[in-house]
N, C-alpha and C positions, 0 to 999 in steps of 0.2 A: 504494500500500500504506500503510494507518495505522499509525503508531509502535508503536504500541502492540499490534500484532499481529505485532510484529518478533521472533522467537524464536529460537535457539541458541547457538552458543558466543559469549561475548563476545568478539569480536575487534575493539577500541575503538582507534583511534587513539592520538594525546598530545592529539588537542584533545578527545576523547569523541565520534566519528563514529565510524561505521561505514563498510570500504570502500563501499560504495555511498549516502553522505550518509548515511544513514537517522541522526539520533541516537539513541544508547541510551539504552535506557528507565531510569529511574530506578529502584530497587530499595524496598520499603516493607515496612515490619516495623520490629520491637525488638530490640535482643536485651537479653541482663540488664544489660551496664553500661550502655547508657542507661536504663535504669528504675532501676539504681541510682541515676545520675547526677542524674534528676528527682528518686527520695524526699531524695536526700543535699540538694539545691539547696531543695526545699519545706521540710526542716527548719530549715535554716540561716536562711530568708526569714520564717520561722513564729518561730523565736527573738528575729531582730532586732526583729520588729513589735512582739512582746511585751514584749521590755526597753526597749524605746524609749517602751510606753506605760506602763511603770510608773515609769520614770525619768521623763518629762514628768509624772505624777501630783502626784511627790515633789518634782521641782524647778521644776518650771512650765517656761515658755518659754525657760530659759535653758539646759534641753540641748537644744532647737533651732538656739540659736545657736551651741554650742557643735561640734557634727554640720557644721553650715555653716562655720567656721571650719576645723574637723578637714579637712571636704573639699576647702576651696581648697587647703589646705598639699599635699595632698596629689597634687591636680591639677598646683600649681606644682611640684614636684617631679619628678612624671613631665611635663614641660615641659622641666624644667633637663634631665633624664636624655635627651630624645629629643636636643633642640639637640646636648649633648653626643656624643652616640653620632653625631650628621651631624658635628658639626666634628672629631672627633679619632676615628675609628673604630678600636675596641681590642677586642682579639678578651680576655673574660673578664667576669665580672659588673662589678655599680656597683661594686665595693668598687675596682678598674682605675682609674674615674675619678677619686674620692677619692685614689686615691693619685698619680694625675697633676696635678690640681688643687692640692692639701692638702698631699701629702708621705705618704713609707712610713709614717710611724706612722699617719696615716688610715684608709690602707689596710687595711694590717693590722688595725686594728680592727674596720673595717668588715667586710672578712673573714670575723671572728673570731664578731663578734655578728649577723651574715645570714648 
C-alpha cells in the first residue's frame, strides 16, 4: 500500500507511525498565521535591505563594518549565554546569570531593562 493512499483517523504513535509502520502522511496547506508570519518576515527583510542601502549610500563602507562588528558582539554573546546556561543551569532569563556572575544589582537591572 503507498503512503500516501493511507487515509482515516490519525492514530500516530510518539514517533509518527502508524500501528501498522505505515508513516503518516504529512499535512499541506496555510493557514492565516503563516501567511501572516511570511508578509510580517518579507517586511521586516524588505526594510533592512532598504536602510542598509541608504545608510551604505551616506556612509560608504563603514556601516558595513560597522553590521560586522555589531554581529560578532552579538554572536559572542549568545556564546557566553549558551556556555553559561551548560555550566550553571538556572531555571529564569539572562538577567539569572548577570546576577550570578555580576551580583543583584546586575540582575536586577538587567531584569528591569529586558
Amino acid at each position: 500500500m503507498n503512503p500516501s493512499q493511507v487515509t482515516g483517523p490519525d492514530t500516530t504513535g510518539p514517533d509518527g507511525a502508524r500501528p501498522d509502520g505505515v508513516p503518516a502522511p504529512l499535512g499541506n496547506g496555510l493557514k492565516v498565521r503563516h501567511l501572516t508570519m511570511m508578509g510580517l518576515g518579507s517586511a521586516i527583510g524588505a526594510g533592512l535591505f532598504l536602510g542598509t542601502g541608504v545608510g551604505i549610500a551616506k556612509a560608504g563602507p563603514a556601516v558595513l563594518i560597522s553590521y560586522l562588528i555589531a554581529g560578532l558582539i552579538v554572536i559572542s554573546v549568545m556564546r557566553m549565554l549558551g556556555e553559561m546556561g551548560a555550566a550553571v543551569p538556572a531555571s529564569g532569563s539572562f538577567s539569572e546569570y548577570a546576577r550570578i556572575g555580576i551580583g543583584e544589582w546586575a540582575g536586577f537591572t538587567m531584569g528591569w531593562l529586558y
